[in-house]
C-alpha positions in Angstrom: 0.0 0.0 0.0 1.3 3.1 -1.3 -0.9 5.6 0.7 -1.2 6.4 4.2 -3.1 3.5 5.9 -6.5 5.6 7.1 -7.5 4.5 10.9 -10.9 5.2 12.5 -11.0 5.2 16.3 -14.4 4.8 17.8 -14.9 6.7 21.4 -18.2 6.4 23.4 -17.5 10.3 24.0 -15.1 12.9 24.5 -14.5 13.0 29.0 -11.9 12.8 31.0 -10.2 9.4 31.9 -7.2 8.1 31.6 -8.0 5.5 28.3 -9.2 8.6 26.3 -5.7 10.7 27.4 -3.9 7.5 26.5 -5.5 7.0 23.3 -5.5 10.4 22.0 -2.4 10.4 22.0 -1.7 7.4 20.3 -4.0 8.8 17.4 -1.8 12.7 17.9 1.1 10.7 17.5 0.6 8.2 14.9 -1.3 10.6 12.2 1.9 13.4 13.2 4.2 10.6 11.6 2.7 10.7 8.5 2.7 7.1 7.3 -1.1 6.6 8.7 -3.9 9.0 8.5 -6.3 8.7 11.4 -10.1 9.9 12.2 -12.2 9.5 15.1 -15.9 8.7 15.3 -17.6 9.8 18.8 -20.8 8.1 19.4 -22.2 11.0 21.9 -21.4 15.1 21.5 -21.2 16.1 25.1 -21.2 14.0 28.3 -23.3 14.1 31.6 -20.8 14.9 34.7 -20.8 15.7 37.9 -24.7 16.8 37.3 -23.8 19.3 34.1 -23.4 18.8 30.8 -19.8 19.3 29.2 -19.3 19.5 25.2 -16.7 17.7 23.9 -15.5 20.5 22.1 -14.5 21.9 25.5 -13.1 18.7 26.6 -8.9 18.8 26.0 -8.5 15.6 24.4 -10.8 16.7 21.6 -9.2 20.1 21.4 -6.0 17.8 21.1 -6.6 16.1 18.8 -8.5 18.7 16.4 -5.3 21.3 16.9 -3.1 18.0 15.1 -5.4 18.2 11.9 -7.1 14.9 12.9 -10.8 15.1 12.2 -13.5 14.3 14.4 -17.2 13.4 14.0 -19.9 12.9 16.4 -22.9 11.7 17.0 -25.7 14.3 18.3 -26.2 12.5 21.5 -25.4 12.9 25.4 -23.4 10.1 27.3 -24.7 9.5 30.2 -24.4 6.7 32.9 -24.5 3.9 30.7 -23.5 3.9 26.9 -25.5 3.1 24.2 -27.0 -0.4 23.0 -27.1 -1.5 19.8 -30.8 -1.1 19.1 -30.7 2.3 20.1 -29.1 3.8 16.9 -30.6 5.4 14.2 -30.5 4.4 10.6 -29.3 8.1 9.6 -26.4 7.2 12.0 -25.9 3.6 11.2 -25.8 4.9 7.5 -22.9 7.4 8.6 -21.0 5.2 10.6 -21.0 2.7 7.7 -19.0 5.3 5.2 -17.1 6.2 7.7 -16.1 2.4 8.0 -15.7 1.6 4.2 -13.2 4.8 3.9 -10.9 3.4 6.6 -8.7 0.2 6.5 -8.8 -0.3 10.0 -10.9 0.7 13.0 -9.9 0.9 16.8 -12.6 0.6 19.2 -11.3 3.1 22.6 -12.3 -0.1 25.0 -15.7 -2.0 24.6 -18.6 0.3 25.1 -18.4 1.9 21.4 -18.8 -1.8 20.1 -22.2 -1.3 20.4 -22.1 -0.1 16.8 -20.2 -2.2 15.3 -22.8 -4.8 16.9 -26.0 -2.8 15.5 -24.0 -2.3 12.0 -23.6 -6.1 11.3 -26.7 -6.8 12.5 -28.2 -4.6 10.2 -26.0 -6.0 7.2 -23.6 -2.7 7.1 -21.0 -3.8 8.6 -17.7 -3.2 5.9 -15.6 -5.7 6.0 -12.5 -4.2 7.9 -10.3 -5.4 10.6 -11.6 -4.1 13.8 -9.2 -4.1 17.2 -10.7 -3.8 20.4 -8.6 -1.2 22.7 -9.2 -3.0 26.2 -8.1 -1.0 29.7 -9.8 -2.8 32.5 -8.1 -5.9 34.3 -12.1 -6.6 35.4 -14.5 -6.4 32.4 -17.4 -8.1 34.5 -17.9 -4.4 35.5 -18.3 -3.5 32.0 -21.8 -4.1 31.9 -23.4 -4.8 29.0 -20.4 -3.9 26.8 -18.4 -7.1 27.5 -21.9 -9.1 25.3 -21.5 -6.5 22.9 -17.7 -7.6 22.6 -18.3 -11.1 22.9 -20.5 -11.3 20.2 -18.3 -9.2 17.4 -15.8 -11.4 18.3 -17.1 -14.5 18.2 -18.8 -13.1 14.7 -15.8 -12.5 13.5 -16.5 -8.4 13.5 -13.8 -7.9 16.1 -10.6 -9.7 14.8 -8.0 -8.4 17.7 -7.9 -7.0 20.9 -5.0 -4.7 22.3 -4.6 -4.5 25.7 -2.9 -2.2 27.7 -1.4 -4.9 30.5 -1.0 -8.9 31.3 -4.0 -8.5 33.8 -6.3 -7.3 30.8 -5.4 -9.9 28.2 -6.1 -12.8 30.3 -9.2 -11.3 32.1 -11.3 -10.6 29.1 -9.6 -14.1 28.1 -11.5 -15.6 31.2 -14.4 -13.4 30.0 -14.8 -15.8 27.1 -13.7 -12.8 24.4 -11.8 -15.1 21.9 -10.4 -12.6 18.8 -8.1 -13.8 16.3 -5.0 -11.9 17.3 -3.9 -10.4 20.7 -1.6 -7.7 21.1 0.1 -6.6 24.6 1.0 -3.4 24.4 2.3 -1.0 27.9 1.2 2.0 28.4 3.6 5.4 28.2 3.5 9.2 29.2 4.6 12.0 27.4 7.9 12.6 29.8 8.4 15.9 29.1 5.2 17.0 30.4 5.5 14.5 33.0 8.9 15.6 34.9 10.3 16.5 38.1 10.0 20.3 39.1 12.9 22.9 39.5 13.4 23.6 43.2 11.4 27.2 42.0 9.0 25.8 40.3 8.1 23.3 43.2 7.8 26.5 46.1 5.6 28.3 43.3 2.8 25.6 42.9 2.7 24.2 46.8 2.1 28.3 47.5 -0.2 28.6 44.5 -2.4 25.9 47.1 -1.3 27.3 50.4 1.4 23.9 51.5 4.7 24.3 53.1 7.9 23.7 51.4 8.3 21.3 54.1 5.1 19.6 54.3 4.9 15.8 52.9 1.9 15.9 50.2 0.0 12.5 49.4 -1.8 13.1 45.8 -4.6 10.5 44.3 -5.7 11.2 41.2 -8.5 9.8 40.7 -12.2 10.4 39.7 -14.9 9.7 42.0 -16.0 6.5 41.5 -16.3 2.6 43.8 -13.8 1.8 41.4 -11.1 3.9 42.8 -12.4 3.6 46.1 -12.1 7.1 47.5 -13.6 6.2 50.9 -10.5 3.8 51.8 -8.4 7.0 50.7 -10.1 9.1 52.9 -9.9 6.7 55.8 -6.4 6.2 55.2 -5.9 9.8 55.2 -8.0 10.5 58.8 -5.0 7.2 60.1 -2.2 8.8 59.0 -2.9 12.3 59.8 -2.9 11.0 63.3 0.9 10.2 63.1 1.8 12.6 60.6 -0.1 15.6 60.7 1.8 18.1 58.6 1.3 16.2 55.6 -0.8 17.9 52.9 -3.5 15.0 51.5 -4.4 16.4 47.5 -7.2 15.1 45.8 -8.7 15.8 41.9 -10.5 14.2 39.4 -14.1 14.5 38.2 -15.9 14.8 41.4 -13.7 15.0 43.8 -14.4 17.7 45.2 -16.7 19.1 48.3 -19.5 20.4 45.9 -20.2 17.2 45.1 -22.5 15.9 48.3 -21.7 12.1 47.8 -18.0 13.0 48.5 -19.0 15.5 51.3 -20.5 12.0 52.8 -17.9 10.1 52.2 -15.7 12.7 54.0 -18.0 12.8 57.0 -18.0 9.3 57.4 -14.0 8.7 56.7 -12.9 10.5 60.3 -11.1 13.1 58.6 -11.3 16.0 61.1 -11.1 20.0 60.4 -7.6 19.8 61.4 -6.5 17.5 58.6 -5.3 19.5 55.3 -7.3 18.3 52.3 -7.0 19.9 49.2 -10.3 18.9 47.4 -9.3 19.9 43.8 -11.9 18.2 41.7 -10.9 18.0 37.7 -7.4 19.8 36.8 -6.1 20.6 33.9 -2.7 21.1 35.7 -1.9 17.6 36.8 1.9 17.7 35.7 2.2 20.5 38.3 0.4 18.7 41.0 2.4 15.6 40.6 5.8 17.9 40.4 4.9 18.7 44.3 3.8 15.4 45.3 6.2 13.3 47.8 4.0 9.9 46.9 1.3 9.0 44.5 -1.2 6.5 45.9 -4.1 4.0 44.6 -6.4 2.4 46.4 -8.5 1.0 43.9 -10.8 -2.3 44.5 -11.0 -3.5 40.9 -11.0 -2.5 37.2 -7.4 -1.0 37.0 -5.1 -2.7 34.3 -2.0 -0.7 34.1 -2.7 2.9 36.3 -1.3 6.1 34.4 -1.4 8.0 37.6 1.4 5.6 38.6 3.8 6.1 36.1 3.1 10.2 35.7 3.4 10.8 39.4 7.3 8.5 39.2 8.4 10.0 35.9 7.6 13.7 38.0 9.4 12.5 41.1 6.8 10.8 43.2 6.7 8.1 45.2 4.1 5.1 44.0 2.1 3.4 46.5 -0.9 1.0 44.9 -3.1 -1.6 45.9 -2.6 -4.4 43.6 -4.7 -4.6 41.1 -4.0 -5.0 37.4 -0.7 -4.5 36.4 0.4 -2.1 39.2 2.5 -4.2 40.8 4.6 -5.2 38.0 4.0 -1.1 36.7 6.2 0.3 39.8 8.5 -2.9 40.5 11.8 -1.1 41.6 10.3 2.1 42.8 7.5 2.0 44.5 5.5 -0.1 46.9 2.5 -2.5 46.8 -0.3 -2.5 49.8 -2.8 -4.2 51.4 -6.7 -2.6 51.2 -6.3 -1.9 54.5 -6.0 0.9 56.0 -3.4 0.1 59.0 -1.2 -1.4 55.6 -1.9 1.3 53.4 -0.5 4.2 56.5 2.4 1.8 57.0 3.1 2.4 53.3 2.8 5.9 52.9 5.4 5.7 55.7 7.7 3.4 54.1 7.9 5.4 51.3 8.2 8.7 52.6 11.5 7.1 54.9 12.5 5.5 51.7 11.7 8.6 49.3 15.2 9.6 48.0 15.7 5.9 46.7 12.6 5.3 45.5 12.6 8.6 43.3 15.7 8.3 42.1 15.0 4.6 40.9 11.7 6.1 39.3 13.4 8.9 37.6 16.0 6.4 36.0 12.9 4.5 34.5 11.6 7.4 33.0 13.6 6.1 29.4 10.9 3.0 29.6 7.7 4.3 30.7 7.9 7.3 27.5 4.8 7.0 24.9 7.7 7.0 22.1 8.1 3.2 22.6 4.4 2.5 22.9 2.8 5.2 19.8 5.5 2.8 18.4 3.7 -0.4 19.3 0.4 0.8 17.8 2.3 1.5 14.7 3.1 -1.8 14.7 0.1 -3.4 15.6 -2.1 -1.9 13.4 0.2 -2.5 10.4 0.2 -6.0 11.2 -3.7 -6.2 11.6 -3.7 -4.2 7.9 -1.0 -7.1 6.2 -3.1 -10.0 8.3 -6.1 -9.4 6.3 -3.9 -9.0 3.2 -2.8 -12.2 3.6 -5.8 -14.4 4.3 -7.6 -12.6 0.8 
């Protein structure tokens, strides 16, 4: 093939999450090369958060990507707390999404939920006949609702003919699942490191006054939206502990939600123990997070399930911080070296922030030499590779 191979990338919508940061810049980094030309079809417009309604033209992955000259159509639609099923399309969109299809020589599906149109397409005898990869990021797709059928089915039709998964724990989980596509690809997840760097001693003093901490003041950041998944309550409980023993450390939270205008995590606070004279920073969604990583001492988890291989754990070591994760997914093997692995407890988890704020200079400088491995050079790379090899596959078997 002479010309650019042309990609379309399905996305449920246009929100924050750390797939859709991960993915766009796959797409920004793959069309920049010039050897594929990529497009992205979003089944909703604007998204239903934190009880408003955000456009994804506002949203920065789609402002991202549109600034790189890839182009971007949507569906008129709102996603909301579950995505859309198959019957729910319309045939003015199953009509679009069909060109769409027929111009590209591959499509990527950003995780499950948007293979609910490739499900209503084939069922509807529109489906083009393309190779279609399914971008999987949860090491638990039983929470997946009714996305994991939708998957199970293209697959098992032959719609979906790979999956790509972004760690170990994901490949053999949607394995167990009973997903069986033809090819399966392993690919890590990486940062951009020069956004994601440690701060100049100047830099560091400007952003902890910017939020009113100490120079001297240990901070303990999760990143994380508010969700069972990430299981903000065990933060906060771990947070009222530790306080106790170390109470001139600075606890940072943001992420959709987090924050004490939303009243569900105004309960959760309530019920954690954390008292007025613990410092919480309550940032809710940032735009800013290299900054607030460059001031962190450690970076913690404490999700229950779903995680496959944690961005948040990588961005906070390649800016200096410490990791401390529960272990789910791939987090364990994700901060072998320079970080540490708890319990979901909270006695293990305050034992751990201590550990690792004893053990800091170590630990960070191990982090900091990984940086070379966790940089998105080596995975945009991967994709590169992946796709062409889904392209010569189907090549092969005409």
């Amino acid at each position: 093939m002479t010309r650019p191979v042309r990609v379309l990338s399905l996305y449920e919508g246009f929100f924050a999450g750390g797939a859709r940061i991960l993915h766009s810049d796959v797409v920004a980094g793959l069309a920049a090369r010039g050897t594929q030309q990529h497009r992205v079809l979003s089944l909703t417009s604007a998204a239903r958060r934190d009880a408003s309604v955000q456009s994804a033209h506002d949203d920065t992955r789609y402002r991202h990507l549109r600034e790189r000259g890839v182009p971007i159509d949507t569906f008129d639609r709102i996603a909301g707390d579950r995505p859309l099923a198959p019957e729910e399309f319309t045939r003015g969109e199953l009509a679009r999404a069909a060109r769409l299809f027929a111009d590209a020589d591959v499509i990527l599906s950003l995780k499950e939920q948007p293979l609910s149109l490739v499900v209503a397409l084939q069922r509807a005898g529109l489906l083009p006949d393309r190779p279609i990869a399914a971008c999987l990021h949860r090491s638990d797709p039983t929470h997946s609702g009714p996305a994991l059928g939708w998957l199970a089915e293209a697959a098992t039709a032959g719609a979906v003919t790979a999956t790509i998964s972004c760690a170990e724990s994901t490949s053999r989980a949607y394995a167990r699942a009973g997903v069986a596509a033809g090819e399966e690809w392993v690919i890590d997840n990486g940062i951009d490191t020069r956004r994601f760097r440690p701060g100049t001693r100047a830099e560091r003093r400007r952003i902890r006054a910017g939020l009113g901490i100490p120079d001297s003041s240990p901070v303990v950041l999760l990143a994380a939206r508010f969700d069972a998944m990430k299981d903000p309550g065990l933060f906060l409980r771990a947070v009222a502990a530790h306080a106790r023993t170390a109470p001139s450390t600075h606890y940072v939270v943001c992420g959709s939600g987090m924050t004490r205008t939303n009243p569900a995590f105004r309960a959760l606070l309530a019920d954690s123990g954390v008292h007025d004279g613990v410092t919480l920073h309550a940032l809710g969604l940032r735009e800013d997070m290299p900054e607030l990583y460059r001031i962190a001492d450690i970076v913690a988890l404490t999700s229950a399930f779903g995680e496959a291989s944690p961005l948040c754990l990588v961005e906070g070591a390649a800016s200096g911080a410490v990791p401390v994760t529960t272990d789910v997914g791939d987090a364990a093997r994700v901060v072998e070296g320079f970080g540490l692995v708890t319990a979901r407890e909270v006695d293990a988890i305050v034992e751990a922030w201590g550990d690792a704020l004893a053990l800091r200079p170590a630990l960070r400088a191990a982090a900091l030499a990984a940086r070379v491995r966790m940089d998105r050079g080596r995975m945009i790379d991967d994709y590169r590779a992946a796709v062409e090899g889904l392209l010569a596959a189907r090549v092969l078997a005409a």
